[in-house]
C-alpha positions in Angstrom: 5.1 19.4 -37.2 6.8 15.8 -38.0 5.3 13.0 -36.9 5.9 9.2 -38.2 2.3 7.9 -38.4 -0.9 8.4 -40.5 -1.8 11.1 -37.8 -5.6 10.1 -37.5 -4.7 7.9 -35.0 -2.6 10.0 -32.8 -4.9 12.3 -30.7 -1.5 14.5 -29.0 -0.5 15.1 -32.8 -3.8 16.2 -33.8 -4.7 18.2 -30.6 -1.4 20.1 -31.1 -1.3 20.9 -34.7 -4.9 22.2 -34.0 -4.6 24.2 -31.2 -1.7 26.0 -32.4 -2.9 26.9 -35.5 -6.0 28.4 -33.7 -3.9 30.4 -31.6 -2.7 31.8 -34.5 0.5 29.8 -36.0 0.6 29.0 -39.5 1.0 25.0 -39.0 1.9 22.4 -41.5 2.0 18.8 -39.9 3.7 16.2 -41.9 3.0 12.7 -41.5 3.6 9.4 -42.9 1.3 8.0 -45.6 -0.1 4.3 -44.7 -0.4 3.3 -48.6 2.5 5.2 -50.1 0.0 7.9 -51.6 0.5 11.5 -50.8 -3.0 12.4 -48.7 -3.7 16.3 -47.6 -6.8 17.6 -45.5 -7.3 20.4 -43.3 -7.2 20.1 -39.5 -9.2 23.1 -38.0 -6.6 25.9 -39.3 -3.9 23.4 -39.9 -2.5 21.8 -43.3 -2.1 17.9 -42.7 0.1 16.4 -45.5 0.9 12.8 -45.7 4.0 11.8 -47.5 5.1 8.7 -48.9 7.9 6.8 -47.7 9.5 4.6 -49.7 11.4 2.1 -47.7 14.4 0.1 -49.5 16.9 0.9 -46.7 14.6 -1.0 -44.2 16.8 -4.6 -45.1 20.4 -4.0 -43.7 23.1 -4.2 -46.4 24.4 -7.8 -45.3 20.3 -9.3 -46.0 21.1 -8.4 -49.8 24.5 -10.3 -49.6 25.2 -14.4 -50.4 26.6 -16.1 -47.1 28.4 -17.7 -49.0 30.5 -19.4 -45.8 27.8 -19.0 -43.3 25.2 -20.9 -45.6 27.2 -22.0 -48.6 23.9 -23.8 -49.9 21.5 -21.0 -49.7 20.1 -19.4 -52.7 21.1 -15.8 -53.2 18.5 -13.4 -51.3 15.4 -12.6 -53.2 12.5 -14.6 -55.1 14.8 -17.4 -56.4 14.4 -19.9 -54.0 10.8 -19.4 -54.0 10.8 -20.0 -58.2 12.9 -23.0 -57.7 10.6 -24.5 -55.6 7.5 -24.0 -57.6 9.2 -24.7 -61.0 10.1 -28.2 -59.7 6.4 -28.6 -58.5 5.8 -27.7 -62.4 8.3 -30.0 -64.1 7.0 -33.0 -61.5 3.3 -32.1 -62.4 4.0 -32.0 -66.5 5.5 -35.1 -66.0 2.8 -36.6 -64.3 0.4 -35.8 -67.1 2.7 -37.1 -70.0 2.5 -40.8 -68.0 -1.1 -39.9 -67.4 -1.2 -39.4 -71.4 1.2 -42.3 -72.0 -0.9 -44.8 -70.6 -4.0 -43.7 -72.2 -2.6 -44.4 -75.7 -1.5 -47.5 -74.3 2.4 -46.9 -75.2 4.4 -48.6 -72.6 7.5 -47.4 -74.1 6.3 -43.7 -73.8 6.0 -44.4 -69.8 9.5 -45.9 -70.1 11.2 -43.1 -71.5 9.7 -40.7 -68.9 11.1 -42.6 -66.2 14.7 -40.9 -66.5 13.2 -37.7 -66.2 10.9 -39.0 -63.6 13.8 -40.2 -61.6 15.7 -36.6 -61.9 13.3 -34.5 -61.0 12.7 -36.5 -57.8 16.4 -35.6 -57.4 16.4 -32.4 -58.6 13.4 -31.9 -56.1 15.4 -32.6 -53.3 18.2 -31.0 -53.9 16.3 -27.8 -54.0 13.8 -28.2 -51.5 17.4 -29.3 -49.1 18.8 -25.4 -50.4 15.3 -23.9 -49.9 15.5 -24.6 -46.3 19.0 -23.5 -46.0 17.6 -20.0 -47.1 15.0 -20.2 -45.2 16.9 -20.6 -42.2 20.0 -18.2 -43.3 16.9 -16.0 -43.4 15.8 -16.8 -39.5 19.5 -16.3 -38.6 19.3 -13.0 -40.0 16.4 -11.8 -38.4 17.2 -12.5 -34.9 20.9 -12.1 -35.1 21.7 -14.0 -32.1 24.9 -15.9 -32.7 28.4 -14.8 -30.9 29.2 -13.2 -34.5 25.9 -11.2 -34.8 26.2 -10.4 -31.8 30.4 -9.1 -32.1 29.5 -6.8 -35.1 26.5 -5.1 -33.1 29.3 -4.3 -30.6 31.6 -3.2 -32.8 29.6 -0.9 -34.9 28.8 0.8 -31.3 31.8 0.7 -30.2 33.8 2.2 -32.8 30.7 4.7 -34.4 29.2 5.4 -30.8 25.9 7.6 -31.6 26.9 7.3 -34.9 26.5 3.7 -35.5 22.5 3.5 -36.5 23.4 4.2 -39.6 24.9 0.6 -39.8 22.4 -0.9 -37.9 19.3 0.6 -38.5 19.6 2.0 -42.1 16.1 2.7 -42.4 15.8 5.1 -40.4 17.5 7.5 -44.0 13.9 6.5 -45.7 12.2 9.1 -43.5 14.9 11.4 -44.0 14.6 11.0 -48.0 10.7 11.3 -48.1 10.7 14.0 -45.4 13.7 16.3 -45.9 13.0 18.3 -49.0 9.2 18.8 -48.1 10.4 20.5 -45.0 13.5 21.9 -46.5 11.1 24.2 -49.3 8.3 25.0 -46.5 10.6 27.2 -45.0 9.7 27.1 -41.4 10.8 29.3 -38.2 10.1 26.3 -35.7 10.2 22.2 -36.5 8.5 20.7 -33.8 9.5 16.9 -34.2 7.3 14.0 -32.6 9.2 11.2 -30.6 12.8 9.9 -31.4 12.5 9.0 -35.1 11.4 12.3 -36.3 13.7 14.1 -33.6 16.9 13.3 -36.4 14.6 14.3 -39.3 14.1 17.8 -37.5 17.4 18.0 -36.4 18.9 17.5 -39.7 16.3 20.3 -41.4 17.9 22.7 -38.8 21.2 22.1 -39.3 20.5 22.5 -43.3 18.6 26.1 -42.6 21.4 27.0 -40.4 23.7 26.4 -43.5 21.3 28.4 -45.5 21.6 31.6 -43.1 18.3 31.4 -41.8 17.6 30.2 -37.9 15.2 27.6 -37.4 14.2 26.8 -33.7 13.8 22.8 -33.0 11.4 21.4 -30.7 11.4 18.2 -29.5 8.5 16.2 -27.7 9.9 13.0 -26.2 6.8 11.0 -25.6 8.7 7.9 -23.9 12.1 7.4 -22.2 13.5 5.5 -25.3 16.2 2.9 -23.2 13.1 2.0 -21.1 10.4 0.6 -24.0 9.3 -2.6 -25.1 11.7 -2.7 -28.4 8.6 -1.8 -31.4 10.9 -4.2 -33.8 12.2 -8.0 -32.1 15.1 -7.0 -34.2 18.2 -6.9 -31.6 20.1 -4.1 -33.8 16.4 -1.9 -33.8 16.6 -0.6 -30.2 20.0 -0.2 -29.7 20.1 2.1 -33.1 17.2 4.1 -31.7 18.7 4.9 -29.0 22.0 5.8 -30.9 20.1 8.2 -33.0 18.4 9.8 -30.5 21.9 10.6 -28.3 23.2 11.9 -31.4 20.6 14.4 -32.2 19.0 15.4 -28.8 21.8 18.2 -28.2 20.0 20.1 -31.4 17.2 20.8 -29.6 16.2 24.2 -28.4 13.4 23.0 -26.8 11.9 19.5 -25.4 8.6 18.9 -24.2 7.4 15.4 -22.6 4.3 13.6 -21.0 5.2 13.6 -17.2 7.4 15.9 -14.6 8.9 12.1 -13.6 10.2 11.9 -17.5 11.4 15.7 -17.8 13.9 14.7 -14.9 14.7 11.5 -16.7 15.3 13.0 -19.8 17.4 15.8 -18.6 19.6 13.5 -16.8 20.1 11.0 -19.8 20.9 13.5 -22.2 22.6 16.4 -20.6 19.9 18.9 -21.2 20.4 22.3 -19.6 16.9 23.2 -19.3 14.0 20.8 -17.6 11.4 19.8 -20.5 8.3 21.4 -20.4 5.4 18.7 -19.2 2.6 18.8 -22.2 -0.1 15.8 -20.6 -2.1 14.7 -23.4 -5.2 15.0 -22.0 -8.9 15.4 -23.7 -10.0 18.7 -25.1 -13.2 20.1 -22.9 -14.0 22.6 -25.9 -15.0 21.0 -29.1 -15.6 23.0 -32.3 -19.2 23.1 -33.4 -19.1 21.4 -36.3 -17.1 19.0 -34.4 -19.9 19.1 -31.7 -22.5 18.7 -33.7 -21.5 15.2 -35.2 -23.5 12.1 -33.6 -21.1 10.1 -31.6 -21.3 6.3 -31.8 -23.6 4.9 -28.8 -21.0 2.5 -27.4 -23.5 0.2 -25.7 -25.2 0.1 -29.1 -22.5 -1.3 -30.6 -21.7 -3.7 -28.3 -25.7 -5.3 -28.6 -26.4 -4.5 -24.8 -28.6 -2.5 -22.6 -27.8 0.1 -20.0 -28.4 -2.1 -17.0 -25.2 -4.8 -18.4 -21.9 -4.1 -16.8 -19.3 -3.0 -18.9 -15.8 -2.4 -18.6 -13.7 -0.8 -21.7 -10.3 -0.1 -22.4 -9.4 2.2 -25.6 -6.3 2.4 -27.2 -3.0 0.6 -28.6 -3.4 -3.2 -28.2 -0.6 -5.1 -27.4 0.9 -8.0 -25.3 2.2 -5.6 -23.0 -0.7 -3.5 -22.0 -2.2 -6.4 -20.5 -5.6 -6.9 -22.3 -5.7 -10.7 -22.0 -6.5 -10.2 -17.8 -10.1 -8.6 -19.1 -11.0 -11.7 -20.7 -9.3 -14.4 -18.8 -11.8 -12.6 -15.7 -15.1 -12.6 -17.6 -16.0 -16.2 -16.5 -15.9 -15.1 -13.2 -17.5 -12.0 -13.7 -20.4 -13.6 -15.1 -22.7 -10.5 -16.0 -19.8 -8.0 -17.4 -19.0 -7.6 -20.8 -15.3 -6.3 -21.6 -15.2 -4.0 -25.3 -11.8 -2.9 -26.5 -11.5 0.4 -28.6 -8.7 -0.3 -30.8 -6.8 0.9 -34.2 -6.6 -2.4 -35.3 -9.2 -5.2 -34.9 -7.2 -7.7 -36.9 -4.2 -7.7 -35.8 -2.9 -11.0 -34.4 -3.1 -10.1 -30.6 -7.2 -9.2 -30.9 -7.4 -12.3 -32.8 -5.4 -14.0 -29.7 -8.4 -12.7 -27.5 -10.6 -13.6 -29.6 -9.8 -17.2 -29.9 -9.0 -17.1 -26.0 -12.9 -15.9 -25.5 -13.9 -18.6 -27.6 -12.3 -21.3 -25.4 -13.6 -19.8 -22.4 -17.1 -19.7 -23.5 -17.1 -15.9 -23.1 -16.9 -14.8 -27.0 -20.7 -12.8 -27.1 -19.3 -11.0 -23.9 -16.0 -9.7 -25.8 -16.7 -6.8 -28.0 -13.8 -4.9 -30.3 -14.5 -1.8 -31.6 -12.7 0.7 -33.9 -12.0 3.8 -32.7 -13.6 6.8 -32.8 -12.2 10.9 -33.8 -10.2 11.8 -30.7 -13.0 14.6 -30.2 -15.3 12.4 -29.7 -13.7 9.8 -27.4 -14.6 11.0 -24.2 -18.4 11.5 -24.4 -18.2 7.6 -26.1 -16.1 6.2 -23.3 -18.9 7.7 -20.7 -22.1 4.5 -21.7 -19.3 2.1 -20.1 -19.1 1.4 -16.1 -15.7 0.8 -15.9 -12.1 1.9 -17.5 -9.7 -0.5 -17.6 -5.8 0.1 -17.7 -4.6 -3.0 -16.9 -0.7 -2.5 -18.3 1.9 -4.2 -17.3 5.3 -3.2 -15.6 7.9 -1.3 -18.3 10.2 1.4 -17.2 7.6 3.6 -19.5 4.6 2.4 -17.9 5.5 3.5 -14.5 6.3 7.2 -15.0 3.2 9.0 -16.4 -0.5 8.8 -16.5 -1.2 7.7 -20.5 -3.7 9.4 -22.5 -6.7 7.3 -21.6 -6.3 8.0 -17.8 -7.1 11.7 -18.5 -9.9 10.1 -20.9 -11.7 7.9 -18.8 -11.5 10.2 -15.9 -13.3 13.2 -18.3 -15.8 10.7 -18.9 -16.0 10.2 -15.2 -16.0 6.9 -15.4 -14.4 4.5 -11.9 -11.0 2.8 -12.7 -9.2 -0.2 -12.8 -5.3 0.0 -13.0 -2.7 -2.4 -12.4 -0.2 -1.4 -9.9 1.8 0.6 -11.9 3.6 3.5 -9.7 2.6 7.0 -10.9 -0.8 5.6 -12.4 -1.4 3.7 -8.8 -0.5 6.1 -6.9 -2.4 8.7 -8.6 -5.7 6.7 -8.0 -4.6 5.9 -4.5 -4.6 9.5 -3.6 -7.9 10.9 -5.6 -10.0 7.5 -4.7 -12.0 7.5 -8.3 -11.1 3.5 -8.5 -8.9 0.9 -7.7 -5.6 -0.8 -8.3 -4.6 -4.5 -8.9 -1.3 -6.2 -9.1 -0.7 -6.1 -13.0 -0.9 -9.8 -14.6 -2.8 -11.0 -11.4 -6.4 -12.1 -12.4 -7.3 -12.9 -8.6 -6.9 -9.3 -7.6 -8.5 -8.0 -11.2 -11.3 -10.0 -10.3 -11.2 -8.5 -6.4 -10.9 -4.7 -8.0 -13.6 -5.2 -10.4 -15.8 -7.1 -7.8 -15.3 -3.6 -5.7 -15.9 -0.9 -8.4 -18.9 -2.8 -9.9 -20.4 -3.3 -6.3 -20.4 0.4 -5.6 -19.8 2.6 -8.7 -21.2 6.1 -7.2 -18.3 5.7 -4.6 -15.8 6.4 -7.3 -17.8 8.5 -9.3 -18.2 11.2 -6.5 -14.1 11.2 -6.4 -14.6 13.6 -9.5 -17.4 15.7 -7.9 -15.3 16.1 -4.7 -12.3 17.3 -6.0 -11.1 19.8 -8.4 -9.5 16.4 -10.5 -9.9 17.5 -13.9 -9.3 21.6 -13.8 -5.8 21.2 -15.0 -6.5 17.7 -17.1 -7.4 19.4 -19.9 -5.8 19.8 -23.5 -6.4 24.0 -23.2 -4.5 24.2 -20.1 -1.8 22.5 -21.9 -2.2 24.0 -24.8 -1.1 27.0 -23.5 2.4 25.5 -22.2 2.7 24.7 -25.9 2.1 27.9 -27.1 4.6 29.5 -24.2 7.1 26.6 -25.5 6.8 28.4 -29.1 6.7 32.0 -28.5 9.6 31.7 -26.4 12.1 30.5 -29.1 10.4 32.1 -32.0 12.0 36.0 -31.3 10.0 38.9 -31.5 6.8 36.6 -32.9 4.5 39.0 -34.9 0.8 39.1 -34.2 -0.9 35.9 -34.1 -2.4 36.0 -37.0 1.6 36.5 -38.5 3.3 33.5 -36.9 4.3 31.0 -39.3 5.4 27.4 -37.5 5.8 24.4 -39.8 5.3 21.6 -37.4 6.7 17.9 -37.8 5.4 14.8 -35.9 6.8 11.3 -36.6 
């Protein structure tokens, strides 16, 4: 398996690589070391390897390049303009001291000869503080690659390299193919299964190389987003476009795709061409845990957050970002005076907790706002089930609106009522079963009216999950078994079980 992250993280990735290997495939899952040393554990039955990725082809050939009539003053690219700035606070603090010195001995002739020097490095200063910031902004220009000519070499590269050209605008994307290649190339395997659009060319390439070799090598592909429809990961103009060239240009070496939603399968078939619908794999929460894994204590969540049972709580766990909408749950907490909000995610530092944070703190809310790290992906549901609430309050992306995201199938195995912004399947969904309610996404008037609602009468929603049959097919076994159908179908005449041999790459 190939997948593009430090895998601990990424609960699909971890839930597959598991549950194949216990169904008898001899799984390797490769994944991308988050300090550039090579890491190795054991996953159930599974190998997990963590490679590191050395990433030099992440700047674009032109950022290494003087613009030397687009900036004629700028220094070259690299730590010079940097040195020339603090050498020239050096020279102007020496000199300093000398007619610091000077005057102490009482030498007015010392302090006149300094003054020359004195005088040119004032100069001197400006000159290179005036070419500093013509770097600096040569730099800016760079990054955002706005102007008409940024802008008329982007089009040309696509136009004239089609799903080709992301190897002139997104160069980097080689550095996984260095650090990953030759790992998968000496493994050997029957089957690649390649995680999302990044490790999709990885795969692809492997297979083409084994094909080369005389031996077949099946390709799977699980497409976890419709790639023309995300919030770009990079504000880099050239980054999505060259995603999306890569992934045309590799997607028809696929033997196999599996995806999160029967809405996306239908997308993704009619983007690309495919012959065959993908298979739907939901990632949803495991409802048999090891007993090792079982026996562990899970985290008390209301512990954590310093509150008893009888406080409201409302949690959302996961990615945090601008666009999954997390700044509604505290912008409601003044008027939601007894609730408490707690966010479960990967990184509490980033810059967007640190947003909430600071936002809390204005609106005198800050002991009410609780972020937590996450917990194993085993262990998420039975944490999740101390709160009153869960909370999905994303807004509306092309993505957003066609499948139910792994912590709807959380929440609702931890029975909890939800809140959900109106996006369609998600709405829709909750609509129909009754376990909570929706609000217009970015609206904190109707948060505040959905919240008022599930808080008033939480037993309302909870029976949803008592009255229906809701969670028989929301579980990771059930899907699980898809998997496994996906694999024995392309791997011919599969041995025994205990035979099968599937290397397995996630990005």
């Amino acid at each position: 398996m190939l997948v593009d992250n430090a895998v601990k993280g990424d609960s699909r990735v971890q839930k597959e690589a598991r549950s194949a290997a216990a169904s008898g495939w001899d799984v390797v899952l490769l994944g991308k070391s988050p300090n550039r040393k090579a890491q190795s554990w054991q996953l159930g039955e599974a190998r997990v390897r963590l490679l590191p990725v050395a990433t030099p082809l992440h700047r674009r050939r032109h950022e290494y390049r003087r613009a030397v009539l687009r900036a004629p003053l700028a220094y070259p690219p690299g730590p010079l303009a940097e040195y020339r700035k603090q050498r020239m606070k050096a020279w102007r603090a020496e000199l300093n001291l000398r007619v610091i010195e000077a005057g102490r001995s009482g030498s007015g002739a010392a302090a006149t000869r300094l003054l020359p020097a004195r005088v040119l490095s004032r100069g001197m200063g400006r000159w290179v503080r005036l070419r500093a910031r013509h770097t600096a902004a040569l730099e800016r220009r760079r990054k955002d690659m706005d102007t008409p000519l940024d802008r008329f070499t982007t089009a040309f590269w696509v136009r004239a390299m089609g799903e080709r050209a992301w190897r002139r605008l997104d160069p980097g994307l080689w550095d996984l193919e260095l650090a990953y290649g030759k790992v998968i190339d000496a493994l050997e395997p029957d089957l690649i299964h390649a995680n999302d659009f990044r490790m999709l060319g990885v795969g692809a390439r492997a297979k083409l190389r084994a094909e080369a070799k005389g031996r077949t090598v099946r390709l799977v592909w699980d497409a976890h987003e419709f790639l023309p429809g995300i919030k770009p990961w990079s504000p880099h103009p050239r980054w999505h476009v060259a995603q999306c060239a890569h992934e045309r240009e590799h997607a028809k070496y696929a033997d196999a795709v599996t995806t999160v939603s029967a809405s996306l399968a239908k997308m993704l078939a009619e983007h690309h061409g495919l012959s065959d619908l993908p298979d739907v794999v939901l990632n949803c929460p495991d409802t048999v845990i090891a007993p090792d894994r079982a026996a562990e204590p899970v985290p008390d969540l209301r512990a954590l957050c310093g509150i008893g049972p009888e406080v409201p709580l409302a949690v959302y766990s996961g990615s945090a970002a601008p666009q999954r909408g997390l700044d509604i749950m505290v912008e409601a907490l003044p008027r939601l005076p007894e609730s408490h909000a707690a966010f479960i995610v990967p990184r509490a530092g980033s810059p967007y907790m640190q947003s909430l944070k600071a936002r809390a703190t204005v609106l005198g809310v800050r002991d009410r706002v609780h972020i937590l790290p996450y917990v194993p992906h085993d262990q998420v549901v039975r944490h999740l089930a101390a709160a009153d609430v869960g909370v999905i309050p994303i807004h509306h992306w092309p993505n957003h609106e066609i499948a139910l995201i792994t912590k709807f199938f959380e929440y609702s195995h931890a029975r909890l009522p939800l809140v959900v912004s109106d996006v369609r399947t998600m709405a829709a969904t909750v609509t129909a079963t009754g376990q909570g309610e929706v609000f217009t996404a970015e609206d904190v008037e109707d948060y505040v009216r959905a919240m008022t609602a599930v808080l008033a009468d939480p037993r309302r929603y909870r029976d949803a999950y008592a009255r229906r049959d809701l969670l028989a097919e929301w579980t990771w076994e059930a899907q699980a078994a898809v998997l496994d159908g996906v694999y024995s179908r392309l791997v011919e005449g599969a041995p025994a079980p205990a035979g099968r041999r599937m290397t397995k790459v996630a990005p």
